[in-house]
C-alpha positions in Angstrom: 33.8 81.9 -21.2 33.8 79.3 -24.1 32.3 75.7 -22.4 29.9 76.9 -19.8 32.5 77.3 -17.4 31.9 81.1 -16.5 28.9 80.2 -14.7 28.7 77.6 -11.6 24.8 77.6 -12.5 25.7 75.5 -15.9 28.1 73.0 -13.6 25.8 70.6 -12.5 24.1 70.2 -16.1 25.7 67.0 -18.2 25.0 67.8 -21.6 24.2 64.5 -23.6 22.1 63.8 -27.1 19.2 64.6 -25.2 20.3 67.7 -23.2 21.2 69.1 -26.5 17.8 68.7 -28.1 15.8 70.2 -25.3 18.2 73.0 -25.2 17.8 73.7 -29.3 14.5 73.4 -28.2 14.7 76.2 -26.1 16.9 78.2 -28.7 14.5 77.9 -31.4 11.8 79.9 -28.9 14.2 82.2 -28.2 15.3 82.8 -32.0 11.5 83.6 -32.5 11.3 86.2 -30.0 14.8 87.9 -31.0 13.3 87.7 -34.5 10.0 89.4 -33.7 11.7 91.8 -31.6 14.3 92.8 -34.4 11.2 93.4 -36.9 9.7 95.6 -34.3 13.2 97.9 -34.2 13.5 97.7 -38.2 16.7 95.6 -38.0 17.1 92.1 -40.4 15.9 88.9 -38.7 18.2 85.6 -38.3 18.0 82.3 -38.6 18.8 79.6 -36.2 21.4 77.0 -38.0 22.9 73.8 -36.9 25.0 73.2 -34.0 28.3 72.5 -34.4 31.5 71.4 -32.2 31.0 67.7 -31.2 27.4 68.5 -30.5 26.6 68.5 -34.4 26.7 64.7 -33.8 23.4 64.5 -31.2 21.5 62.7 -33.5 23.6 60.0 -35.0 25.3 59.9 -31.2 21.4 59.5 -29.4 21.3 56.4 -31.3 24.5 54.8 -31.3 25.7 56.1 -27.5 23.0 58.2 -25.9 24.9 58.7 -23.1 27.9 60.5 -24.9 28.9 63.8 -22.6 29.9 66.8 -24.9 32.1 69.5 -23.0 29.8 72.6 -24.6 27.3 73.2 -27.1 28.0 75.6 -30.1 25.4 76.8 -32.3 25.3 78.5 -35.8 23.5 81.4 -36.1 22.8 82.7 -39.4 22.0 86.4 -40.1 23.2 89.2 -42.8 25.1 92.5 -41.9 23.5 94.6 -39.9 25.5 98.3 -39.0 28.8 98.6 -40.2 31.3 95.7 -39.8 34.7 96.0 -41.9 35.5 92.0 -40.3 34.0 89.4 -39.0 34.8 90.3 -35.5 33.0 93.4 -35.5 29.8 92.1 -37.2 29.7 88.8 -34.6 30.0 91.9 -31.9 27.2 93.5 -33.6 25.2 90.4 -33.1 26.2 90.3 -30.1 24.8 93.2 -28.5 21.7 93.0 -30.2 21.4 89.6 -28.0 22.5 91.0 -24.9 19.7 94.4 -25.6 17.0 92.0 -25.9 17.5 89.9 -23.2 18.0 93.1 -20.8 14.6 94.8 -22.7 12.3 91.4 -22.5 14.2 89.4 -19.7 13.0 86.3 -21.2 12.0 83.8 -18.3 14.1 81.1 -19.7 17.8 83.0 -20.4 19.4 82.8 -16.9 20.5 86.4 -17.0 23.3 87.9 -14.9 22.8 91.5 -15.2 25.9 91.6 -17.3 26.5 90.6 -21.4 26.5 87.3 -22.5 29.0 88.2 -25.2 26.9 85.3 -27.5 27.6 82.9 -24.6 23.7 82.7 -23.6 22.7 80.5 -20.6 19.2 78.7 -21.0 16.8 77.1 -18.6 15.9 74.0 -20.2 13.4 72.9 -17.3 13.8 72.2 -14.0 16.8 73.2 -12.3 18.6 72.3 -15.3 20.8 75.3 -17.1 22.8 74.9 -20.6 25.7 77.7 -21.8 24.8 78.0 -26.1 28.0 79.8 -27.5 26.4 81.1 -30.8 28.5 81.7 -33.5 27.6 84.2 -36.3 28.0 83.4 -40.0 26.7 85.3 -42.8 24.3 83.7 -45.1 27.2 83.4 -47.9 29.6 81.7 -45.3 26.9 79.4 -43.7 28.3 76.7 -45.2 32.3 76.8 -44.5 31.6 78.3 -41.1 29.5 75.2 -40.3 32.1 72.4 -41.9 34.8 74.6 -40.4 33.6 74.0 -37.2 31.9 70.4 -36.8 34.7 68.1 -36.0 35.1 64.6 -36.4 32.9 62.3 -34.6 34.8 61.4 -31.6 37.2 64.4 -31.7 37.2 67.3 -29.8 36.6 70.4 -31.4 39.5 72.2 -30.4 41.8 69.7 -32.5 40.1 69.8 -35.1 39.6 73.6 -35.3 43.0 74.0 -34.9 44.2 73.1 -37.5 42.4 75.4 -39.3 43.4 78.3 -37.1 47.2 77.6 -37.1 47.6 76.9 -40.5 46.0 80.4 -41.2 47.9 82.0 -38.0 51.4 80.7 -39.6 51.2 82.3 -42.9 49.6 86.1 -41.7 46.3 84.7 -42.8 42.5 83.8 -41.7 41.1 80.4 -42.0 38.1 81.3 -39.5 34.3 81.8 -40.2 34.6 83.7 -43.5 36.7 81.5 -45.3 40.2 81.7 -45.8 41.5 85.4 -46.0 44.7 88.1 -45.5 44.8 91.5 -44.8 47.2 93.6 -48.0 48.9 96.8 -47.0 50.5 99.1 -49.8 50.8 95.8 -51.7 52.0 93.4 -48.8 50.2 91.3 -46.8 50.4 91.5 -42.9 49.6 90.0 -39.9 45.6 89.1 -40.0 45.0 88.9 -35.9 47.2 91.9 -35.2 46.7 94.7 -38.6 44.1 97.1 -37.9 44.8 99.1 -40.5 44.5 97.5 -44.1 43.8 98.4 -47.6 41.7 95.3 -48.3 41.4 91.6 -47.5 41.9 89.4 -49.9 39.7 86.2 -50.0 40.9 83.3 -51.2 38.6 80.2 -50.8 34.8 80.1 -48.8 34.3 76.1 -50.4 35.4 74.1 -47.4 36.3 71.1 -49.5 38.8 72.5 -51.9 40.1 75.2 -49.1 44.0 74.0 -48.9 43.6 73.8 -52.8 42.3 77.2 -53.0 45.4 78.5 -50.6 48.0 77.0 -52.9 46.1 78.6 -56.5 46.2 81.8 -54.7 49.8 82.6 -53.4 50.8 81.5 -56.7 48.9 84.1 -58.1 50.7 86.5 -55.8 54.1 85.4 -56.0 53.3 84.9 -59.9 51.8 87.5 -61.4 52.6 86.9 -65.0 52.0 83.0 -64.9 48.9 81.1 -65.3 47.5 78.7 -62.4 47.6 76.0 -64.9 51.7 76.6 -64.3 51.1 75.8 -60.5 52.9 72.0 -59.7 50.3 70.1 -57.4 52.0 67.7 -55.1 50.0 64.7 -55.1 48.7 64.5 -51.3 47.4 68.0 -51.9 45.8 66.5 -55.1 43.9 63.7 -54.0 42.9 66.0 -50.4 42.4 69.5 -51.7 40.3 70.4 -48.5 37.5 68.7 -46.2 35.1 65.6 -47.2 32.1 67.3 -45.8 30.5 63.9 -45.4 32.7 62.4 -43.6 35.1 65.3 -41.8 38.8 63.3 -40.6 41.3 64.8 -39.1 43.4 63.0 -41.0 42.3 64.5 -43.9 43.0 67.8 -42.8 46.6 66.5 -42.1 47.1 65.2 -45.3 46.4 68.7 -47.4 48.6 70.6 -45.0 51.3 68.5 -45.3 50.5 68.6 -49.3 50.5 72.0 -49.3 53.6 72.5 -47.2 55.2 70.3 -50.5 53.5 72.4 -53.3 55.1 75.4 -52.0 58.6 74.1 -52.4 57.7 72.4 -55.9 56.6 75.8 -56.8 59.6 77.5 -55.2 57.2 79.5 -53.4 58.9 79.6 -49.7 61.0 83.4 -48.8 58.6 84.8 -50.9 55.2 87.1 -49.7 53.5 85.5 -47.1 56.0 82.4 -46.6 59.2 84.9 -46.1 59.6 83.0 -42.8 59.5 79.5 -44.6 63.0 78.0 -46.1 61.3 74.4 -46.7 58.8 71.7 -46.2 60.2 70.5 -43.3 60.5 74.3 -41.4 57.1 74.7 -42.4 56.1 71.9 -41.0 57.7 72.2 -37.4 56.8 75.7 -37.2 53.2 74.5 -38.2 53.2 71.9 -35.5 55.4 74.1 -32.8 51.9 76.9 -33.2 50.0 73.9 -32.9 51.1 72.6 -30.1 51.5 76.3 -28.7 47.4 76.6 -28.9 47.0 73.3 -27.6 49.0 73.4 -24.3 47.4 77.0 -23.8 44.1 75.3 -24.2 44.7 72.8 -21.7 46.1 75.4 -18.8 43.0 77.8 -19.5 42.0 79.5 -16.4 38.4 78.6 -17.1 38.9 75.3 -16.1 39.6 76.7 -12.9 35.5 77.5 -12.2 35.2 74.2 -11.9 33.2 73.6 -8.6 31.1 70.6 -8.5 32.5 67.1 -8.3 30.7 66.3 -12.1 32.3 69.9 -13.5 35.9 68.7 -12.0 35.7 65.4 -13.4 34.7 66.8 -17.1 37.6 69.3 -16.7 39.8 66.6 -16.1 38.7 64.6 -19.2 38.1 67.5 -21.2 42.6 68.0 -20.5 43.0 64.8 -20.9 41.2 64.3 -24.6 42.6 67.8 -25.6 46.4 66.2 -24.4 45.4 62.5 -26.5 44.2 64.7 -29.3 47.8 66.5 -29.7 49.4 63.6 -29.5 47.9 61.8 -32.4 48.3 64.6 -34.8 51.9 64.9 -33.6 52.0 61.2 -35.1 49.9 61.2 -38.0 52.4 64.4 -39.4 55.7 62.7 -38.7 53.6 59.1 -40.9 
């Protein structure tokens, strides 16, 4: 449902700089009346954060190219625990539904409703004839700020090569490196898959600081695999050094390529591969084409998802097209810039 493509009503809709501002417009109404309607029921009220994806660039891009076409618009929404949620997939479907009961209770007359769940994929009226899908994404007010560098991208790159890079390095290793930092699940003493385990002792949390996260990964395995040694025994390789994680002021992909790779190095200075989580490692170079293999993987999935399919209009066909053909560009360059 992810890009507005569930929906023909969205289709005809180009989202620029100024789409998005009118429809954050719209959102910040709506986060108003969800608020007051949460104090009424005795539940914790939210805050609206900042948008993320390729969006998070409006401003800077309604000077410089106010024209620009984004494929989606993805906003952070900010609010504590509310229930019980042992992950972060049960506490975003907690959110979730509490969206979906207000809209079915007040039937706002801006939220195009369906008389089905939105699932956090709410689609606004922002005036006219004119209808914008918001996928919200849930952070807790302690993860507000990695969940909102994890997810704005690059200027000019699309979000799904940037976030995936996150993603697969996490996915590779039995890990998380999603919304609440970077994470594994431990079971009678050995980690396990972190998509797949449902049952778990405890998760282990290893870095929430965005810009020393690949850093933070390296310090604790070694803690792990090294029980009785000190982190001031770890061996840095010097890419990891000088890029322990993300420049949140100026977010590259490069970047991002650069500590993986230095990572995938200070595991074999640190003789660190065939051990705990990086049993299926024997080297740099295996984890690197098993890092780029998953990569690619997610990428070629991305570009044969069925959503595209919904595409009916001429305008939603055409941004299909491009939205394939800048996920397919995107691969490519990271392909290049890991092989540099």
């Amino acid at each position: 449902m992810e890009g507005g493509w569930d929906s023909s009503v969205t289709q005809k809709t180009v989202i620029t700089p100024a789409v998005v501002k009118r429809a954050l417009a719209v959102v910040g109404r709506f986060t108003a009346e969800f608020n007051a309607y949460l104090k009424k029921t005795q539940r914790p009220e939210i805050q609206m954060g900042h948008p993320t994806g390729s969006s998070a660039h409006h401003e800077a891009d309604a000077v410089k190219d106010p024209q620009k076409v984004y494929g989606d618009i993805d906003l952070q929404m900010v609010a504590p625990v509310a229930g019980e949620a042992k992950t972060h997939s049960q506490y975003q479907a907690t959110w979730n539904q509490l969206v979906d009961e207000f809209i079915a209770r007040a039937r706002p007359e801006y939220v195009h409703y369906e008389n089905k769940p939105a699932n956090g994929h709410v689609i606004f009226n922002i005036g006219g004839d004119e209808y914008v899908q918001v996928d919200m994404l849930w952070a807790m007010p302690e993860n507000a700020d990695w969940a909102r560098y994890r997810t704005t991208p690059e200027p000019g790159i699309k979000g799904l090569i940037y976030g995936n890079l996150y993603s697969s390095l996490g996915e590779i290793m039995d890990m998380s490196i999603q919304h609440a930092g970077v994470q594994m699940k431990i079971q009678d003493g050995e980690p396990i898959n972190f998509q797949r385990g449902r049952k778990f002792d405890r998760i282990l949390t290893f870095s929430k600081d965005i810009s020393t996260f690949a850093q933070d990964i390296a310090t604790g395995l070694f803690r792990q695999i090294y029980p009785d040694l000190t982190p001031s025994d770890l061996k840095l390789d010097p890419e990891l050094r000088a890029h322990p994680g993300l420049n949140k002021e100026s977010p590259r992909v490069a970047d991002l390529v650069a500590a993986i790779k230095g990572l995938a190095r200070t595991f074999e200075l640190n003789d660190m591969y065939g051990k705990f989580n990086l049993k299926k490692f024997t080297s740099t170079e295996d984890f690197i084409q098993k890092f780029i293999q998953h990569y690619e993987g997610k990428a070629m999935e991305a570009i044969n998802a069925t959503k595209f399919d919904k595409a009916e209009t001429p305008e939603a066909k055409a941004r299909a097209a491009d939205a394939k053909k800048k996920i397919a560009a995107g691969l490519a360059d990271v392909k290049k810039m890991f092989v540099s």
